[in-house]
DSSP file (Angstrom, degrees, kcal/mol; ACC not computed):
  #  RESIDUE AA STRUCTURE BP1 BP2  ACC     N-H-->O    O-->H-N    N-H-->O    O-->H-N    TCO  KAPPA ALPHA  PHI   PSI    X-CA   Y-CA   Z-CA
    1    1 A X              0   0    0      0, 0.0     0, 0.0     0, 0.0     0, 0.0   0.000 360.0 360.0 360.0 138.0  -21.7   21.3  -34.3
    2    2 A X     >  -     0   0    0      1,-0.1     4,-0.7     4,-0.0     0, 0.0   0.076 360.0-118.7 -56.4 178.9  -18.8   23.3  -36.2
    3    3 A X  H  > S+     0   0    0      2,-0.2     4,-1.9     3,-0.1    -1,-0.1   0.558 124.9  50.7 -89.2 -25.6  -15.7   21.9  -38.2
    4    4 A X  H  > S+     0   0    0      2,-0.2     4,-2.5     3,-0.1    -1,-0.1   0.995 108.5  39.0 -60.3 -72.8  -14.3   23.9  -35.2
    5    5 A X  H  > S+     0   0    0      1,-0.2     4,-1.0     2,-0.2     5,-0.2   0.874 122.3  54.8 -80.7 -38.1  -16.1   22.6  -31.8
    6    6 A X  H >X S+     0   0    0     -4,-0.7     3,-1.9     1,-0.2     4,-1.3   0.994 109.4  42.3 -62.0 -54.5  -15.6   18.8  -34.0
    7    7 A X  H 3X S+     0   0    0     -4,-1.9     4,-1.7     1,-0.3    -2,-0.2   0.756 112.8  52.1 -71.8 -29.4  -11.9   19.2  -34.5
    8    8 A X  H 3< S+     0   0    0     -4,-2.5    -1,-0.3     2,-0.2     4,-0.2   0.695 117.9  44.7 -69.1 -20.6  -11.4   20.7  -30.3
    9    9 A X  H XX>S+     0   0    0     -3,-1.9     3,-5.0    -4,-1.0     4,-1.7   0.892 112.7  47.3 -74.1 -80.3  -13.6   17.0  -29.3
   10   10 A X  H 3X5S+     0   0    0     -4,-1.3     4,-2.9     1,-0.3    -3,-0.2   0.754 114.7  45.0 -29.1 -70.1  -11.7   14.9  -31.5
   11   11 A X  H 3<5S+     0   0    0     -4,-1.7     4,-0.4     2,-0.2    -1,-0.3   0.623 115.5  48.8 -52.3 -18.8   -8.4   16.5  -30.1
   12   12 A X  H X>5S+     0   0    0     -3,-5.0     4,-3.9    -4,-0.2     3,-3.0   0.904 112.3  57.3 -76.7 -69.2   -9.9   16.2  -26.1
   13   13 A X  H 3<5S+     0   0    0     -4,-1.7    -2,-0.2     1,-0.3    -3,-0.2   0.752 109.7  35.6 -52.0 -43.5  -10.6   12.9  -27.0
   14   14 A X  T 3X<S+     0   0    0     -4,-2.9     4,-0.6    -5,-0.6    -1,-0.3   0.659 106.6  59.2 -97.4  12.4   -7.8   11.9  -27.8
   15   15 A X  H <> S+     0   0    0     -3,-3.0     4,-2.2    -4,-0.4    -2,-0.3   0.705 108.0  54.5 -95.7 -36.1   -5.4   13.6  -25.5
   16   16 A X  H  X S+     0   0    0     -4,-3.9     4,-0.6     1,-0.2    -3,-0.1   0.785 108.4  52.1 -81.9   5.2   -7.5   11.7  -22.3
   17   17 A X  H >> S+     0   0    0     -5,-0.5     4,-2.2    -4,-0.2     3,-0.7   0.785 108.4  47.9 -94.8 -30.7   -6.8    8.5  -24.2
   18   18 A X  H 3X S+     0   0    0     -4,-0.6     4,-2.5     1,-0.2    -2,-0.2   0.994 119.9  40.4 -46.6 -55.4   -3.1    9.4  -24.3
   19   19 A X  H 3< S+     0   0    0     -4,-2.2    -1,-0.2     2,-0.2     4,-0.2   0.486 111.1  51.3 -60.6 -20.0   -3.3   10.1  -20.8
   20   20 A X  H <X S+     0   0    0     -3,-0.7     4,-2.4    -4,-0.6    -1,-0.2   0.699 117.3  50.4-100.1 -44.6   -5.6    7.2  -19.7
   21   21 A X  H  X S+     0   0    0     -4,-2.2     4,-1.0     1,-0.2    -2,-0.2   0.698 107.5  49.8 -33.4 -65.7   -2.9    5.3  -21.6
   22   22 A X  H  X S+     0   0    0     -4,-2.5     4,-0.5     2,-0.2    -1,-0.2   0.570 104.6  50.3 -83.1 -16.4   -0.4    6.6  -20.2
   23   23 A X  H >>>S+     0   0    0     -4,-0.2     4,-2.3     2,-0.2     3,-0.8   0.926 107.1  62.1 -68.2 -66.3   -1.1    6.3  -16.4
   24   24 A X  H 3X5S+     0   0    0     -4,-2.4     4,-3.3     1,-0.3     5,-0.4   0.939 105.4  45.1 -37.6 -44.4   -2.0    2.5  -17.0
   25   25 A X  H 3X5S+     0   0    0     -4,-1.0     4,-1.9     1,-0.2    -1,-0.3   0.957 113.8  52.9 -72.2 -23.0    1.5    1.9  -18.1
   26   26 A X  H <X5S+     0   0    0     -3,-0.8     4,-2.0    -4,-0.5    -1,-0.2   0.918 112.3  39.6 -42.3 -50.4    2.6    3.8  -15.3
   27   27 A X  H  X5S+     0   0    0     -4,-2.3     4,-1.0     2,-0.3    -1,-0.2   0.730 111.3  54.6 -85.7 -41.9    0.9    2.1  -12.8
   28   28 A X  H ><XS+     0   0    0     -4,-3.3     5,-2.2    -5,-0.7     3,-0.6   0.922 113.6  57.3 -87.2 -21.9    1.5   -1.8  -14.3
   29   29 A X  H ><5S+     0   0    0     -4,-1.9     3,-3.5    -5,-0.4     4,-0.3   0.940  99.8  54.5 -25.6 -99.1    5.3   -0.6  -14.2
   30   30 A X  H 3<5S+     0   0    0     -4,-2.0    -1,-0.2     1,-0.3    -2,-0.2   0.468 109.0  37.2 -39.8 -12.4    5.1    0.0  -11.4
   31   31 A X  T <<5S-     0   0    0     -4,-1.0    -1,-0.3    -3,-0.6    -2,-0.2   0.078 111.2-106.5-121.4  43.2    3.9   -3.2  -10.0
   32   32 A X  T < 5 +     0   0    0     -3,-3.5     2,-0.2     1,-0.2    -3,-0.2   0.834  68.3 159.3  13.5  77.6    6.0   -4.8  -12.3
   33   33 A X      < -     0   0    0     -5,-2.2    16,-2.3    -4,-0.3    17,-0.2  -0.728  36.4-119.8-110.9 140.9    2.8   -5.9  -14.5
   34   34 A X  E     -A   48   0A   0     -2,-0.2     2,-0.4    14,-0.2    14,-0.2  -0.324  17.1-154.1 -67.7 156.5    2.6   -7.1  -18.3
   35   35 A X  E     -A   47   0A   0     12,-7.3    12,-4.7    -2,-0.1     2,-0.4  -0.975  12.2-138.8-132.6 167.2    0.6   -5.3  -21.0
   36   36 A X  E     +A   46   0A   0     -2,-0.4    10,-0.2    10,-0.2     2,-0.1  -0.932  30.3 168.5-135.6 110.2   -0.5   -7.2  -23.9
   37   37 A X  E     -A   45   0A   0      8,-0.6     8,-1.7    -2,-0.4     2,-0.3  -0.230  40.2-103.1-110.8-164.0   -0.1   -5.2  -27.3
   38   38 A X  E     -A   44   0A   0      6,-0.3     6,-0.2    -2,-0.1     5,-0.2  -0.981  30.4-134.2-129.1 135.7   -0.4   -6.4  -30.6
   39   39 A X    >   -     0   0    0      4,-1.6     3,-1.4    -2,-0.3     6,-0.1  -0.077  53.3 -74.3 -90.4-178.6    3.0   -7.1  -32.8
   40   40 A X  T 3  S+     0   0    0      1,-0.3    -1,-0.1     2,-0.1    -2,-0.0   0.791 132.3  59.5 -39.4 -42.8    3.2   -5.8  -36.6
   41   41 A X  T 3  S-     0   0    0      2,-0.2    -1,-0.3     1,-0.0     3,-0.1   0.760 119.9-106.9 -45.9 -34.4    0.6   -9.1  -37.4
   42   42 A X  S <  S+     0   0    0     -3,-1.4     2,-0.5     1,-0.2    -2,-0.1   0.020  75.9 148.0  86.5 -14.6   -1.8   -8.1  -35.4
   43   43 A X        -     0   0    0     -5,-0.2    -4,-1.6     1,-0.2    -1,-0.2  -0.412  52.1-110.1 -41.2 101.0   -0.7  -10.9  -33.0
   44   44 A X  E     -A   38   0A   0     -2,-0.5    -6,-0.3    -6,-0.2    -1,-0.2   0.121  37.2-173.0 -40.1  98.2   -1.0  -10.5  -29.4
   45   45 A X  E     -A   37   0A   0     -8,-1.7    -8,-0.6    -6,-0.1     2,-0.4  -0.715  22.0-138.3-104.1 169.9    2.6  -10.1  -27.0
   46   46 A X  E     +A   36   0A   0    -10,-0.2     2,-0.3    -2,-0.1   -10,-0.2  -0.920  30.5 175.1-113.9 133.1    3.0  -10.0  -23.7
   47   47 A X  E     -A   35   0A   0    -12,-4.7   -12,-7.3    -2,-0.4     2,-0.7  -0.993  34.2-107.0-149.0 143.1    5.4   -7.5  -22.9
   48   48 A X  E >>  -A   34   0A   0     -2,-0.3     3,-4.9   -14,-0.2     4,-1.7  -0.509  31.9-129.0 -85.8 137.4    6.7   -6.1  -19.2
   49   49 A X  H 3> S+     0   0    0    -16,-2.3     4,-2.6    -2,-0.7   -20,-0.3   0.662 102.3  60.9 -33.5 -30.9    5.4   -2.9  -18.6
   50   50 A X  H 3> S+     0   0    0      2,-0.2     4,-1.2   -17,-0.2    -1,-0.4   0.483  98.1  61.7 -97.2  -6.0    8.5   -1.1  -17.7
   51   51 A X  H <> S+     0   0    0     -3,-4.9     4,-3.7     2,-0.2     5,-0.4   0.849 110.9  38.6 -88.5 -63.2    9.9   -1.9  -21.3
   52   52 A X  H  X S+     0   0    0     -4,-1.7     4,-1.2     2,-0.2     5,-0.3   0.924 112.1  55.1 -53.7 -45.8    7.0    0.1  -23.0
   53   53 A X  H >X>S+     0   0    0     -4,-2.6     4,-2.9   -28,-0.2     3,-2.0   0.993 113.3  45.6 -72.8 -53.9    7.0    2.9  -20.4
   54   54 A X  H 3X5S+     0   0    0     -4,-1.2     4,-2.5     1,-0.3     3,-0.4   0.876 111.9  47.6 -54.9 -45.8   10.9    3.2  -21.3
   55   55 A X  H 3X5S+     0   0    0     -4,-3.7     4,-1.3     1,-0.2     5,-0.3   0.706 114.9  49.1 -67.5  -7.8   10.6    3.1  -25.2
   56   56 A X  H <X5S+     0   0    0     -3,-2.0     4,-1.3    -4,-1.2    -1,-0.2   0.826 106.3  51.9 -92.1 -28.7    7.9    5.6  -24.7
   57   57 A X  H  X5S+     0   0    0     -4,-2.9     4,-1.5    -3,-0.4     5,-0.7   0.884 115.1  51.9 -49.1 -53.8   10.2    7.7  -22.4
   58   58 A X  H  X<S+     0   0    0     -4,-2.5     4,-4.1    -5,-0.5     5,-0.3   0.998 105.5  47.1 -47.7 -64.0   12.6    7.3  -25.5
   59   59 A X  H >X S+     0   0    0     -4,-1.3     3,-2.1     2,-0.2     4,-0.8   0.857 109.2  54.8 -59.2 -72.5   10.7    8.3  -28.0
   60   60 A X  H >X S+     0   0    0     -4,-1.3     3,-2.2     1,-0.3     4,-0.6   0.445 106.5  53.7  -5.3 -92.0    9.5   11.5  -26.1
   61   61 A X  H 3X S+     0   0    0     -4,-1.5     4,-1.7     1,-0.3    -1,-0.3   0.862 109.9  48.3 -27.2 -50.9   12.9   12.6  -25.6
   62   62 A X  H X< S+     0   0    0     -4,-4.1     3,-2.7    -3,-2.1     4,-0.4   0.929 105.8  52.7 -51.8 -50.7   13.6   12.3  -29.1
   63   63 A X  H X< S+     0   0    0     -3,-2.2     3,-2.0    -4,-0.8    -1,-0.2   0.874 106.9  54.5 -72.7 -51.5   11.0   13.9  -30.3
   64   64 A X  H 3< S+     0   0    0     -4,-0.6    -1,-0.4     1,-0.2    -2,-0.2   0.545 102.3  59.8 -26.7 -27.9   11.8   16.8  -28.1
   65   65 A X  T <<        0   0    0     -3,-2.7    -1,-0.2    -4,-1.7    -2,-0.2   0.628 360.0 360.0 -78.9  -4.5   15.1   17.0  -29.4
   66   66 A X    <         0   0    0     -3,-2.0    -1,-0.2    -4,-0.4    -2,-0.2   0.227 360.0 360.0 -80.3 360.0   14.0   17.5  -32.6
């Protein structure tokens, strides 16, 4: 396999985790579901879904403005 055909996987691969990612938080929003990330520690929180889909809504927009 190329440095080419590795660097086009690696990049698929991670755009359907983005994506995979990003439906779950859709979805536990929407049935106003927790996720459980991991804080700066490494320490587990429990956080409502719709709080993470907005700060990820945020950040988008920013970045786009940019």
């Amino acid at each position: 396999m190329s440095e080419q055909e590795e660097i086009r996987l690696f990049d698929k691969i991670s755009n359907g985790l983005k994506e995979s990612y990003e439906t779950l938080l859709k979805r536990k929003a929407a049935l106003g579901q927790d996720m459980v990330i991991a804080d700066a520690s490494g320490q587990p929180v429990v956080v409502p879904a719709a709080d993470l889909l907005a700060k990820r809504e945020e950040k988008i927009r920013e970045t786009d403005r940019k």
